[in-house]
C-alpha positions in Angstrom: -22.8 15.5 -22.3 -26.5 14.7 -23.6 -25.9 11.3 -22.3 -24.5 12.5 -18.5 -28.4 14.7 -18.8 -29.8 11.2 -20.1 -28.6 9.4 -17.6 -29.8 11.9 -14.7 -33.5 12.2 -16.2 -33.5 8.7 -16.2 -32.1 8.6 -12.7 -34.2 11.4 -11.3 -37.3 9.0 -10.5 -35.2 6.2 -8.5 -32.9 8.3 -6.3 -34.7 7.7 -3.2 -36.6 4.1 -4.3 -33.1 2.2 -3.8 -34.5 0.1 -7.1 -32.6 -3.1 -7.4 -33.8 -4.1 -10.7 -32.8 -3.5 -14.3 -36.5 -3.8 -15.0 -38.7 -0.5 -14.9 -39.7 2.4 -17.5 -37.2 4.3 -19.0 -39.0 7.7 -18.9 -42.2 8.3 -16.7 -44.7 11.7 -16.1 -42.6 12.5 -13.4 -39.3 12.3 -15.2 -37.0 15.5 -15.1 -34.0 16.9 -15.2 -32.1 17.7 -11.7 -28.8 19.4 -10.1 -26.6 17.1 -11.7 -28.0 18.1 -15.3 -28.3 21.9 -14.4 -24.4 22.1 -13.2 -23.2 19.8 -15.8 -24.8 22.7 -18.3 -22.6 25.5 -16.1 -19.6 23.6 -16.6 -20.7 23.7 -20.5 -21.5 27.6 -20.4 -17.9 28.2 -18.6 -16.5 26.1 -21.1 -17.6 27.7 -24.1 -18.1 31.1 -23.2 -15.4 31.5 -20.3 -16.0 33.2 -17.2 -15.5 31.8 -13.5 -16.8 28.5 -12.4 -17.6 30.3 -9.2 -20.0 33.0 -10.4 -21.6 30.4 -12.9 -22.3 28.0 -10.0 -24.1 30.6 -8.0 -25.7 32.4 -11.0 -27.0 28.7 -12.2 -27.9 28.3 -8.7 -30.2 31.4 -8.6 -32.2 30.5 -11.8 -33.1 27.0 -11.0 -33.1 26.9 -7.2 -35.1 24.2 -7.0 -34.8 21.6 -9.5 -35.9 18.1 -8.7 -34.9 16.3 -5.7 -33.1 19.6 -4.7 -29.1 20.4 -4.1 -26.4 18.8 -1.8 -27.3 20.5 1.3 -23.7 22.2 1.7 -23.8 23.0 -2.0 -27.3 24.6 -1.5 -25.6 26.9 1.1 -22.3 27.8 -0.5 -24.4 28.7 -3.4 -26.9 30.8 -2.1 -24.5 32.6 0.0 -21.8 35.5 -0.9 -18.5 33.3 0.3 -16.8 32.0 -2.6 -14.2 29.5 -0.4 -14.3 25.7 -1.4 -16.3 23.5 1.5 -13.6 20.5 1.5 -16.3 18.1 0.0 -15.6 14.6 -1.1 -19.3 14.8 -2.3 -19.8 13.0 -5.6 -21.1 16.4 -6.9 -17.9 17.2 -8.8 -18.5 13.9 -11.0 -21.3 14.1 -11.8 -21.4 17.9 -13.1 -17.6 16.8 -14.8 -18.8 15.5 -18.6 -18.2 18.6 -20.6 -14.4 18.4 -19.7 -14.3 14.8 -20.8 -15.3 16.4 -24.4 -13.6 19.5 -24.4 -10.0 18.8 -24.6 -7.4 16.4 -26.7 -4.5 15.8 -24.6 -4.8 14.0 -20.7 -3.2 16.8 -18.5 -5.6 18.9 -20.1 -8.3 17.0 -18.9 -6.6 16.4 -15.5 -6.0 20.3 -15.0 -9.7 21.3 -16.5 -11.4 18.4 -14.2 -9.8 19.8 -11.4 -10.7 23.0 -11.6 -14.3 22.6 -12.0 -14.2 20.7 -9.0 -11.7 22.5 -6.8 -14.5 25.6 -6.4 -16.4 23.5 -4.2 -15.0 20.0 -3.8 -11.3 20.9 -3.0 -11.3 17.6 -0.4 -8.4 14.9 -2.6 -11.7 12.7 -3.0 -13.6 15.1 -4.4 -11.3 16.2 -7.3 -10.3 12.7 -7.7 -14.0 11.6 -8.6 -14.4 14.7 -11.0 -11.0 13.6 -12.2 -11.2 9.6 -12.5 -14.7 10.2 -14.6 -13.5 12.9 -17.0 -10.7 10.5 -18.2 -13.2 7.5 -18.6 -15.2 10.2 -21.1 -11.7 11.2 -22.6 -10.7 8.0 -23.0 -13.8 6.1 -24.4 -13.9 9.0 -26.7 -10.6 8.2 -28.2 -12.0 4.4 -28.8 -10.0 2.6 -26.0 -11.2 -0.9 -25.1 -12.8 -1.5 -21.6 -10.4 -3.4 -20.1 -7.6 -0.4 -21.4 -10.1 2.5 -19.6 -10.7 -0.3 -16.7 -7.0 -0.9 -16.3 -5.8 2.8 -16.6 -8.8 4.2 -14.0 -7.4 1.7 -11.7 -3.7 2.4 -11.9 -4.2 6.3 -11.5 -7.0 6.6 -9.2 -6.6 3.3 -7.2 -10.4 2.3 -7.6 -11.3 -1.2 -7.8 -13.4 -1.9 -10.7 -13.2 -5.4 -10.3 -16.2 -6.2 -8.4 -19.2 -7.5 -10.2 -22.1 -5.7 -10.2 -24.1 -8.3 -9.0 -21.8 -8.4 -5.8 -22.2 -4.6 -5.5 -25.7 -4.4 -5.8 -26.9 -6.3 -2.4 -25.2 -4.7 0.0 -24.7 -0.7 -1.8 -26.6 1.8 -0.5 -27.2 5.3 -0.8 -24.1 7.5 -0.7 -22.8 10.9 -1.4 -19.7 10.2 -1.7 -17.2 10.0 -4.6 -15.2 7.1 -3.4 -18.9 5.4 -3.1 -20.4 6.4 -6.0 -17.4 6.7 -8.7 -16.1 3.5 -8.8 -19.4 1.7 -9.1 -20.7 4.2 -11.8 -18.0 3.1 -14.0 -18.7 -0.4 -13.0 -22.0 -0.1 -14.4 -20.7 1.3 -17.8 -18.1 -1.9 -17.9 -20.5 -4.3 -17.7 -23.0 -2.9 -20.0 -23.7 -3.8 -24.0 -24.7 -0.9 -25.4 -26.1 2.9 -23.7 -29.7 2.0 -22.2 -27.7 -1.3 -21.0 -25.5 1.4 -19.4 -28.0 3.3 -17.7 -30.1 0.1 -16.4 -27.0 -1.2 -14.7 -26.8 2.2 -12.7 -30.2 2.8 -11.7 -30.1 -1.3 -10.7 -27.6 -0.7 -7.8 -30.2 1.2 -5.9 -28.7 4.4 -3.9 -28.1 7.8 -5.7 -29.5 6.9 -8.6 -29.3 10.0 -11.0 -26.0 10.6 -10.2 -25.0 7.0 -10.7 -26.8 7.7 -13.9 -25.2 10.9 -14.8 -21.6 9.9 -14.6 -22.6 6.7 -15.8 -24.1 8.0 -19.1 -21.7 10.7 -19.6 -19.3 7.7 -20.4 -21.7 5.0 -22.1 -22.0 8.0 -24.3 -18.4 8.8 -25.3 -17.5 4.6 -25.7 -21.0 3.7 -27.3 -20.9 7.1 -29.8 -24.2 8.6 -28.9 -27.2 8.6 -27.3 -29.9 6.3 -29.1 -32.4 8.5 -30.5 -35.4 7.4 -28.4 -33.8 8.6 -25.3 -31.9 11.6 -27.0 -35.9 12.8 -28.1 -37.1 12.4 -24.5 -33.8 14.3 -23.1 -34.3 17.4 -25.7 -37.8 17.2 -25.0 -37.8 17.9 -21.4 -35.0 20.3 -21.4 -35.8 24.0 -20.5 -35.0 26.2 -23.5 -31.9 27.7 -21.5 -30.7 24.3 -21.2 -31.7 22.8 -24.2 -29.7 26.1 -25.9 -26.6 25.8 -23.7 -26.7 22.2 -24.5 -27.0 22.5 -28.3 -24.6 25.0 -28.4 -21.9 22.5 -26.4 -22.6 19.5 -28.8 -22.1 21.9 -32.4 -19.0 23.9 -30.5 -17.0 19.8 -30.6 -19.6 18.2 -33.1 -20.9 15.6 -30.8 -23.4 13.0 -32.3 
């Protein structure tokens, strides 16, 4: 999970520069945390301490209401309403806030069933719980040591994304998008291609678009597959956590001793 937060800090200063380059500062003064890390840290509190993911959404919602670079604007209205009915969004929302499932069960259906229901609250559109879905089994799976080409090969044959495109075909032409079935396949792209986490993470932000969510669901997997988060970036992450977070977040990695 700290490398999904990792991934979004990092992401959080290129979401609206459409950088094209794996070149540029890892951590800056205006680096912080966003949405993606705040809901990723509900799905951890639900997780560990049950409860709806409803009410968590909306009660995480109310405390940080406005994080960097702000909500998805038909999240930001679901949540600060009273209706508690799903929107029917293929947003990639549901992926990126998905990383605490991938580490949180032992068997596949049970991080099928768990995916979709932390999606299903808000992104109940077939896109929407697939994305959530496709990227807690890439954290499951690089967890339990599968080569690349086995998580490449399986993500494919499940979820009918094409990993197959080079980055460097991608990044030309990609733009910004919302979208699971834009943003999904390209964030687990960017972890194929990469060497080792930062590599991970550099190959996101380098596609231009949404970057902190390419970087979130990006880093939740070079995490899992690379065991860890390198300590430089791990200090910068803790560092510029909120205590609340940084609590909820410590309390996730002892509860399934995480690196």
């Amino acid at each position: 999970m700290l490398g999904a937060i990792a991934g979004d800090m990092i992401g959080s200063v290129y979401e609206f520069a459409n950088h094209k380059s794996k070149e540029f500062p890892l951590f800056t003064a205006q680096t912080s945390f966003t949405d993606d890390t705040i809901l990723s840290v509900a799905v951890a509190d639900v997780l560990l301490n049950g409860g709806d993911y409803i009410q968590a959404f909306k009660r995480y919602y109310q405390r940080y209401p406005h994080p960097c670079g702000g909500y998805g604007a038909r999240f930001g209205t679901w949540a600060a309403s009273s209706d508690a009915a799903p929107y029917y969004s293929w947003g990639n929302g549901s992926a990126m806030r998905v990383s605490p499932v991938g580490y949180a069960f032992d068997e596949l259906d049970s991080v099928l069933a768990a995916a979709e229901q932390s999606a299903a609250v808000t992104h109940n559109h077939p896109e929407g719980i697939k994305g959530a879905q496709a990227t807690a089994i890439a954290i499951f799976w690089a967890r339990q040591g599968k080569a690349k080409r086995d998580i490449k090969s399986g993500i494919e044959s499940r979820f009918g994304y094409d990993l197959s495109r080079p980055l460097d075909k991608i990044r030309p032409g990609y733009t910004f998008s919302e979208s699971c079935q834009e943003t999904v396949p390209e964030a687990i792209i960017a972890f194929l291609e990469s060497t080792d986490f930062e590599d991970a993470i550099r190959n996101a932000v380098s596609l231009g678009g949404d970057a902190d969510t390419l970087t979130c669901i990006t880093g939740g997997i070079a995490e899992a597959f690379y065991g860890g988060v390198p300590e430089p970036i791990a200090s910068q992450v803790w560092q510029r956590l909120d205590p609340p977070l940084r609590q909820m977040t410590a309390a996730f990695r002892d509860r399934y001793s995480l690196p």
